[in-house]
C-alpha positions in Angstrom: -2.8 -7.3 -1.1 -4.4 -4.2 -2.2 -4.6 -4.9 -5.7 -6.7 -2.9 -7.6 -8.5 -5.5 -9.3 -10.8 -3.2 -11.7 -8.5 -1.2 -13.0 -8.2 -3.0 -16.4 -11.7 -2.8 -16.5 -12.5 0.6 -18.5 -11.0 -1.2 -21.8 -11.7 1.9 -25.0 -11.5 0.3 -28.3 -9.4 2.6 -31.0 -13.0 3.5 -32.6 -14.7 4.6 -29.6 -11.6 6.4 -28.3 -11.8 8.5 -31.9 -15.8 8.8 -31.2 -15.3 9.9 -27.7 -12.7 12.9 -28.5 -15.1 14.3 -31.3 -17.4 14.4 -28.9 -15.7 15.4 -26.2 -12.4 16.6 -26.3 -10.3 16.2 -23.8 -12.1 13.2 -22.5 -8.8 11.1 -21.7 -7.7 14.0 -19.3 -11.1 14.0 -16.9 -10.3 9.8 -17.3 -7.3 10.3 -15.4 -8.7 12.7 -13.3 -11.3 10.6 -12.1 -9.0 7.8 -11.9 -6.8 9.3 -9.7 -9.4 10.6 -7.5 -11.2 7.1 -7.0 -7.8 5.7 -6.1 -7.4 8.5 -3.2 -10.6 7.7 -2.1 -9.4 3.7 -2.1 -6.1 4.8 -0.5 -8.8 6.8 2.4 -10.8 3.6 2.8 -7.7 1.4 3.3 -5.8 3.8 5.3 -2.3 2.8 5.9 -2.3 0.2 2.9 -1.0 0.6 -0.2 -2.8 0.4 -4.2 -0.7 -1.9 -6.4 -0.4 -0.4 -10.1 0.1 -3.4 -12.1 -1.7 -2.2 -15.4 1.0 -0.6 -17.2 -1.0 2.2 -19.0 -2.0 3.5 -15.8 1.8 4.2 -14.6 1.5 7.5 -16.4 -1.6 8.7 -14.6 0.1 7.2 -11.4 2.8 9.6 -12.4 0.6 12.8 -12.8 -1.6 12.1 -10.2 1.4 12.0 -7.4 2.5 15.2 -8.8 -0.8 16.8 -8.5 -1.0 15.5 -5.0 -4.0 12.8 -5.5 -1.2 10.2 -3.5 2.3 9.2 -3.5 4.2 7.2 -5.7 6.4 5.0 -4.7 8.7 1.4 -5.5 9.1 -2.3 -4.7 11.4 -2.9 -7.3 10.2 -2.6 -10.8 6.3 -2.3 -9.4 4.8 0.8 -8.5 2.3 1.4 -5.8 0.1 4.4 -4.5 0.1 5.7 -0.8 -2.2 8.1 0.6 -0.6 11.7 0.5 0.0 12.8 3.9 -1.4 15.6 4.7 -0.8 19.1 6.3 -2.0 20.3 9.3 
């Protein structure tokens, strides 16, 4: 299947979201980041499959991450999924 069943697992409560950006700003953009990067390195592990996103909040980083080649984005239907970039030789 390909699920990525720990996604949902990084679950930040309002209060600690407001604790973590006084203390360091800009934390939900190195989140992404590094959620992005360990789904390229699933995507390289799995190689040809394909990483469901089924967690809806994620959809956005899927979004960024494609365009800052981390993977491709694509569609079955209304569910997205990652492939692994190609790359250039």
């Amino acid at each position: 299947m390909g699920a990525c069943s720990h996604e949902t697992d990084t679950i930040v409560t309002p209060g600690l979201a407001l604790a973590l950006e006084s203390v360091l700003p800009g934390w939900r953009q190195l989140m992404r980041r590094w959620w992005c990067a360990e789904q390229r390195s699933r995507l390289r592990m799995l190689a040809p499959r394909v990483v469901w996103v089924r967690d809806g909040e994620k959809v956005p980083w899927a979004f960024w991450g494609a365009e800052h080649g981390f993977f491709e984005l694509e569609w079955a239907y209304h569910l997205p999924y990652l492939r692994a970039a190609a790359t250039v030789v």
